[in-house]
C-alpha atoms as one frame of an Amber mdcrd trajectory, in Angstrom:
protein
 -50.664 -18.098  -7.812 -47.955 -19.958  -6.384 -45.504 -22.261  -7.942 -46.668
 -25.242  -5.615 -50.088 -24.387  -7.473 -49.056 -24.218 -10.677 -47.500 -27.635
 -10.746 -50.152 -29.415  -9.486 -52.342 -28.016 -12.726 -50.219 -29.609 -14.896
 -49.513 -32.857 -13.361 -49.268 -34.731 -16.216 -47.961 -32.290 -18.824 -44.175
 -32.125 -18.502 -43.810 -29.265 -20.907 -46.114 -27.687 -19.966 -44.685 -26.915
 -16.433 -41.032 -26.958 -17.615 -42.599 -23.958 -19.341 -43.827 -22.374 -16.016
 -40.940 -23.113 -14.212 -38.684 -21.170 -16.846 -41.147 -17.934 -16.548 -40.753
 -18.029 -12.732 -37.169 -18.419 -12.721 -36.430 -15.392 -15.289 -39.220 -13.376
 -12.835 -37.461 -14.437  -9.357 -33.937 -13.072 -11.815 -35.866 -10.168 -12.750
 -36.959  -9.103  -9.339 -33.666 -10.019  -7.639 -32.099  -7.611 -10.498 -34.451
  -4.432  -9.205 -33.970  -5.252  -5.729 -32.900  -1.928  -4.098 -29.724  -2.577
  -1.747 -28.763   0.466   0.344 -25.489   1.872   0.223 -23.814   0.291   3.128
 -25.106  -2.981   1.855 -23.629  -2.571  -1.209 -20.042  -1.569   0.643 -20.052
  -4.144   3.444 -20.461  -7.073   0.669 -17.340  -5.389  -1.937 -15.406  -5.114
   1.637 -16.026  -8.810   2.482 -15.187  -9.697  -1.503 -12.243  -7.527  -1.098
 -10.761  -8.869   2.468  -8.860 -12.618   0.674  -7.171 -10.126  -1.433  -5.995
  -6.938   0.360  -3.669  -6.969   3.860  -5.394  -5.136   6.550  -4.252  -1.953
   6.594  -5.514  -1.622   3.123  -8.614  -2.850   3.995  -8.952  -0.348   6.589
  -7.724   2.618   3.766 -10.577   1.455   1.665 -13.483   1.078   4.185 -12.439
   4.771   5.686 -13.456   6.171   2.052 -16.517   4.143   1.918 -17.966   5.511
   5.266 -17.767   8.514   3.499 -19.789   7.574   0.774 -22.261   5.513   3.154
 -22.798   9.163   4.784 -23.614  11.119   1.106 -25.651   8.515   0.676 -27.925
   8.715   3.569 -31.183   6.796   2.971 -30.973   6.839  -0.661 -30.262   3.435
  -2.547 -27.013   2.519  -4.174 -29.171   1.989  -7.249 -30.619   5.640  -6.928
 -27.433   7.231  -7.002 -27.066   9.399 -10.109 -24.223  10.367 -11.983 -25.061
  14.036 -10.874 -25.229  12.544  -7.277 -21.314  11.308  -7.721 -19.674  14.188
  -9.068 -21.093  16.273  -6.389 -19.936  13.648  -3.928 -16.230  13.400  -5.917
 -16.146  17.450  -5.525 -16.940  17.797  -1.775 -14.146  15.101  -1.276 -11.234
  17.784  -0.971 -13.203  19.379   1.566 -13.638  16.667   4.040 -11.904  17.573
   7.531  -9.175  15.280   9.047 -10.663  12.991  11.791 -14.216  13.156  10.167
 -15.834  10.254  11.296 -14.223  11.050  15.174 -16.398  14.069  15.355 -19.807
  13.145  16.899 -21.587  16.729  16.210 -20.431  15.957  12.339 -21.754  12.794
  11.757 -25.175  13.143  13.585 -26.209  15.943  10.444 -25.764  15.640   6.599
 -22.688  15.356   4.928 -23.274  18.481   3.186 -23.893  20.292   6.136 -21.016
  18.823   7.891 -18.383  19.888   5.426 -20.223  23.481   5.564 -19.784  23.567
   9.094 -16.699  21.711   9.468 -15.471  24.770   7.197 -17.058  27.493   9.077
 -14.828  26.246  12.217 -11.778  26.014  10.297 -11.239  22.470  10.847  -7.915
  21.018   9.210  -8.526  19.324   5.911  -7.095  15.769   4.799  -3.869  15.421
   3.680  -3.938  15.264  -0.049  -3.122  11.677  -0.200  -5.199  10.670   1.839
  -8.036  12.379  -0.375  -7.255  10.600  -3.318  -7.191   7.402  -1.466 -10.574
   7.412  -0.896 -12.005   9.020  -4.164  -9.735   5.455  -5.341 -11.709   3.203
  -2.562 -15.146   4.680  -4.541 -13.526   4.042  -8.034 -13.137   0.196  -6.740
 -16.818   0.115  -5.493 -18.725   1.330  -8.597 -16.271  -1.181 -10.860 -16.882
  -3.888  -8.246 -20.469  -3.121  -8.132 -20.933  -3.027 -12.215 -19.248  -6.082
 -12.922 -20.900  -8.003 -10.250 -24.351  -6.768 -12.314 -26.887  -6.956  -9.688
 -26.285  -3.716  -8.044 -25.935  -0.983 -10.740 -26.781  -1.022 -14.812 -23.878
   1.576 -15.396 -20.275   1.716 -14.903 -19.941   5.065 -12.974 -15.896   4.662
 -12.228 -15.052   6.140 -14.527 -15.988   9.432 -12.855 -13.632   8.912  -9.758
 -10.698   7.678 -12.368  -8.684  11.171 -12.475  -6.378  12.777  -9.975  -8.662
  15.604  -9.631  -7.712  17.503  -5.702  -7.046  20.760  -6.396  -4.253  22.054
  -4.230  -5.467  25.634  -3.595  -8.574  24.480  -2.263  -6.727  22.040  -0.291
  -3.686  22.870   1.454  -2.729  19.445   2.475   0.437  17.579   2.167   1.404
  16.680  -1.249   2.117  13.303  -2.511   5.379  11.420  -1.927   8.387  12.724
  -4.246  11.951  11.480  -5.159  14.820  12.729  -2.647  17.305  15.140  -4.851
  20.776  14.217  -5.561  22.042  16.751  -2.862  19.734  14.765   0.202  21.348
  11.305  -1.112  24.579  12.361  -1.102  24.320  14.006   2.589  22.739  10.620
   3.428  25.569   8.520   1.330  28.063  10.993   3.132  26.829  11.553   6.395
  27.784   9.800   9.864  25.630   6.437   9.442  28.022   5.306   6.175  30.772
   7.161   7.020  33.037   9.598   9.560  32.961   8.939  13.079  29.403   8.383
  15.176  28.309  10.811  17.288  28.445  10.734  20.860  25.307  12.454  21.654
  23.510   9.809  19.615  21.122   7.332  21.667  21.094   4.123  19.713  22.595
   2.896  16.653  21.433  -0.593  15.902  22.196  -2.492  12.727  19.085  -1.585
  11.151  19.728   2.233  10.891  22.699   1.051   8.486  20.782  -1.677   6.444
  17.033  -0.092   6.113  17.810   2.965   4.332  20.091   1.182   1.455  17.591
  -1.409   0.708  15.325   0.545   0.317  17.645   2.893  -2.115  18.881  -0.308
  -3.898  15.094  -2.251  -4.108  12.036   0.266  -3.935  11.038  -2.013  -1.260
   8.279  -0.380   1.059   9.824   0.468   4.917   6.946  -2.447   6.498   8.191
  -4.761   3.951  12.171  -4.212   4.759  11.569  -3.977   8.273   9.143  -6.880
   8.912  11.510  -9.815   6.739  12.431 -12.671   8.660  15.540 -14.843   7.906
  14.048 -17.163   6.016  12.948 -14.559   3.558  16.789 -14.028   2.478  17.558
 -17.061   0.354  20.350 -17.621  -2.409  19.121 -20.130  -5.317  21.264 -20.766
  -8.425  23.693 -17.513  -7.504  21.016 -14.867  -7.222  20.927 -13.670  -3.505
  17.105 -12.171  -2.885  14.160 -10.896  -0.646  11.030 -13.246  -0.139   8.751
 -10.568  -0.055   5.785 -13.036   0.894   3.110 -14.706   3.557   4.538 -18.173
   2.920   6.100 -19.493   5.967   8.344 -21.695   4.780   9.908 -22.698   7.857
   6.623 -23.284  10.382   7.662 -20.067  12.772   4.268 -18.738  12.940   5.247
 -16.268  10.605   3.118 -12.873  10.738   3.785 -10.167   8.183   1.851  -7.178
   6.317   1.781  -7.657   2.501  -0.322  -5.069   0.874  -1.564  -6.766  -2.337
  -1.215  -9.728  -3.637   0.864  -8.049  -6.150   2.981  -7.089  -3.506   3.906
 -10.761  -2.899   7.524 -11.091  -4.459  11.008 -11.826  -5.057  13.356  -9.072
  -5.161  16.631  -9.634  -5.941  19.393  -8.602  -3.401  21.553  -5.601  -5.537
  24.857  -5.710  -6.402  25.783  -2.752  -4.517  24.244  -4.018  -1.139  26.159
  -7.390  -1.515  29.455  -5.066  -1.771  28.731  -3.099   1.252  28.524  -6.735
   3.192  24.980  -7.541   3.547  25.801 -11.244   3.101  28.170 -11.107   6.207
  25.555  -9.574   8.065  22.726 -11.797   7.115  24.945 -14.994   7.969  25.942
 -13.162  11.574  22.350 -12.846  12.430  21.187 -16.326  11.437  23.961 -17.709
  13.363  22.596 -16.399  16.642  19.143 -18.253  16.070  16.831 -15.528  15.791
  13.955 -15.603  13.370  13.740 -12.083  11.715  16.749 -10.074   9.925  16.339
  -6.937  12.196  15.563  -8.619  15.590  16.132  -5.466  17.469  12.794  -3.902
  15.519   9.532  -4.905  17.125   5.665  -4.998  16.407   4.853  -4.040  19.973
   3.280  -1.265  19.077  -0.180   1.091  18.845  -0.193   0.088  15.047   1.546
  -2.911  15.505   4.242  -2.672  12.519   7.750  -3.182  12.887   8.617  -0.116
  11.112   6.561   2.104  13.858  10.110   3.276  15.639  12.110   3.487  12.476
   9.503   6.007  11.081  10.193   7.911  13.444  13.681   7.992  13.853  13.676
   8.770   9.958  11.377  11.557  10.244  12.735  13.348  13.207  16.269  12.332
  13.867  17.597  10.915  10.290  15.602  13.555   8.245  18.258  16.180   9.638
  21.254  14.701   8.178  19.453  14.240   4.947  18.578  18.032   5.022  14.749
  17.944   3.771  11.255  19.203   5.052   8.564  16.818   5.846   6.259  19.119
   5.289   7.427  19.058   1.376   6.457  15.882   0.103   9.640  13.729   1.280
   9.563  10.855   3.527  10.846   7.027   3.814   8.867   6.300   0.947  10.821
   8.972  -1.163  13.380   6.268  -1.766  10.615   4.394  -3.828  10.350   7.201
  -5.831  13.782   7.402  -6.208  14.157   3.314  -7.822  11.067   4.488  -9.800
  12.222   6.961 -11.434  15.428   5.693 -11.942  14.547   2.413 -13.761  11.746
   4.613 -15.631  15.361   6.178 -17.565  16.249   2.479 -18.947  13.452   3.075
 -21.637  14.123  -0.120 -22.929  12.758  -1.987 -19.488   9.253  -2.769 -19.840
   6.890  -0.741 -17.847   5.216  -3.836 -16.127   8.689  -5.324 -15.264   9.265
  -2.361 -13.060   6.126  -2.466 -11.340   6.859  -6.183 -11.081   9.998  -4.980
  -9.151   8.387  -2.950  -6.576   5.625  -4.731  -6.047   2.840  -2.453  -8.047
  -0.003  -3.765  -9.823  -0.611  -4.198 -13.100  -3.581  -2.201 -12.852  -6.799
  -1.770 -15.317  -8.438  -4.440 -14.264  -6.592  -6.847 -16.301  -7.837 -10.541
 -16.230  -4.737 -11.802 -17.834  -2.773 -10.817 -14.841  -4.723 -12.912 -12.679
  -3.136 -16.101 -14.937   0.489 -14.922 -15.043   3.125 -16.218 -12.548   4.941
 -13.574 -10.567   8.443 -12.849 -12.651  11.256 -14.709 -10.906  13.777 -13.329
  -9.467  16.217 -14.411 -12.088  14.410 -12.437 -14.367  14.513  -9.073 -12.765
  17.885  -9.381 -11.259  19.783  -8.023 -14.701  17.163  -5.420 -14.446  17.521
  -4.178 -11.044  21.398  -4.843 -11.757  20.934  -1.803 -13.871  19.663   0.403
 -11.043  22.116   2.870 -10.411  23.426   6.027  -8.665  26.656   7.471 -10.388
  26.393  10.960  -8.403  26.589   8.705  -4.997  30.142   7.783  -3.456  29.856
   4.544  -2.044  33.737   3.851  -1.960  34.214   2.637   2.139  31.105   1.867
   2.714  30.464  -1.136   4.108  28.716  -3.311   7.179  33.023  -4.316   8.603
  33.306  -0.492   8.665  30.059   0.767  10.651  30.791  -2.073  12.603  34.397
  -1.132  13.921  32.986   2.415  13.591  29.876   1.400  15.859  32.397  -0.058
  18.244  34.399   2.726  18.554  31.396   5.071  19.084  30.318   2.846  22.221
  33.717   3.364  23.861  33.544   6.651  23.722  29.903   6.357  24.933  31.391
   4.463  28.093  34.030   7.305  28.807
């Protein structure tokens, strides 16, 4: 019988139908809480939840795992998937070709059979980093999903929690490590900080000085250095620092890439860089009018970042000097590593004031964090004061040096 029914046999009785109306409510809750969403339901509304919070490149990371798991999945509910059902899924992960979801033939037959065949042909696996990307994008989803507690009745993250890719069954790169002390000092000691330029070099703009000490001196990721705009340098009560942030504080239409909103931060400006004449620089730059730091960098691009040419140049050109292998584990964001690491000595620094440095997340799913403030800059400037390389020469290096050095080097050019 139907509600409109119902009420009309107790027209008088008040009770009575508040009594009714209760039942129907708690069955509408009941059947709403059995409702059987499919899979790519259940992604497309934690993607939409997720896109206020993440920048878009992230967002794109964590859908590219989810297709995955929309293809496992195949007509089964999200409800319906089992805890057997997810540890199969979690172990055919590592298998996964590169370019998966490019490959037409692939994604017209099961996932299963896909892998098989995908394997049969010898197709080149994921990068290892890449794997455990995605196996994180699925931990998000089933937390997401339990705590929102009309899609599942049990908390299956847990299962994707673990680094788990085993690197004999998948000979992909391995993750990002810390450059040694011998490929600093051949960058510390090579011709970008000190010596005389080469001739047969193409370019060298101001960047190619600046970019690869911040990043040394802040753990600052190579988007965020390269993207900064002058009004994200800014000196209050003595403390020179980076305005790692969305806020456009000036009205210039500001567009940058922030990856979390615990990325969003200030970083103070290191002692050493302040040395080497960064301050000089900043103020030459700001003088000529331009809005961003490193106006010779540009987001005209096929992944529109501002870093796009200076990965390369530091992969193929500046990865020389430094003396390592790509194919090892080092790259830009080595240097990361590197400030990691290095702060992770000073035992006495909390861990969660580090990964307030360099922009890292709390993690765990930590309400409380949602409450705090960011730390200010005043805070973590005695802490990233301590940051430091005593194997490293830095004695004559400086922006007045690569600048008469630069000018000498474009004479010669002219010859």
């Amino acid at each position: 019988m139907s509600a409109e029914a119902l009420k009309l046999q107790f027209p008088d009785n008040p009770g009575q139908q508040a009594a009714i109306d209760s039942d129907l409510l708690l069955a509408n809750q009941e059947r709403q809480k059995n409702k059987e969403h499919s899979t790519a339901t259940v992604v497309d509304a934690f993607v939409r939840d997720s896109a206020g919070r993440m920048e878009e490149q992230s967002l794109h990371d964590l859908r590219a795992g989810l297709n995955l798991l929309i293809h496992f999945a195949g007509d089964k509910s999200f409800k319906r998937l089992t805890k057997d059902d997810l540890i199969h899924f979690k172990n055919l992960l590592p298998r996964v070709p590169a370019h998966f979801h490019s490959n037409k033939s692939l994604m017209n037959m099961t996932f299963e059979d896909a892998i098989d065949l995908s394997q049969k042909q010898g197709h080149r696996l994921q990068a290892v980093r890449t794997v455990e990307k995605k196996v994180d994008a699925v931990r998000q989803l089933f937390k997401w999903a339990y705590n929102s507690s009309s899609f599942i009745d049990s908390d299956y993250s847990g299962i994707f929690d673990q680094k788990f890719i085993n690197k004999k069954n998948n000979p992909g790169k391995r993750g990002y490590i810390a450059f040694t002390d011998e490929h600093l000092q051949n960058l510390v000691n090579g011709y970008l900080y000190k010596g005389e330029l080469p001739t047969k070099l193409k370019k060298v703009e101001p960047h190619k000085f600046w970019v690869p000490m911040i990043a040394l001196f802040s753990g600052a990721r190579l988007e965020e250095i390269c993207q900064l705009y002058i009004q994200d340098v800014v000196c209050i009560d003595d403390v020179w620092q980076f305005r790692i942030t969305r806020e456009d504080s000036k009205g210039e239409g500001k567009k940058v890439r922030i990856k979390t909103k615990s990325s969003e931060r200030s970083v103070p400006i290191h002692s050493q860089l302040l040395s080497m004449g960064f301050v000089e620089y900043f103020a030459e730059v700001r003088d000529t009018g331009v809005q961003r730091l490193f106006p010779e960098l540009s987001n005209d691009n096929q992944k529109q970042k501002y870093s796009f040419s200076v990965t390369k140049w530091f992969g193929d050109t500046l990865s020389q000097q430094i003396g390592y292998d790509k194919r090892s584990g080092y790259c830009f964001h080595s240097f990361r590593k590197n400030v990691i690491q290095n702060l992770q000595h000073l035992t006495d620094i909390p861990r969660e004031v580090r990964k307030a440095v360099v922009g890292h997340s709390k993690g765990g799913g930590d309400t409380h964090e949602d409450y705090e403030r960011a730390y200010d800059a005043h805070v973590l400037d005695p802490v990233l004061g301590r940051l430091a390389y005593p194997q490293l020469e830095f004695e004559g290096v400086s922006w007045h040096d690569f600048k008469k050095r630069r000018t000498e080097w474009l004479k010669r050019k002219k010859l």
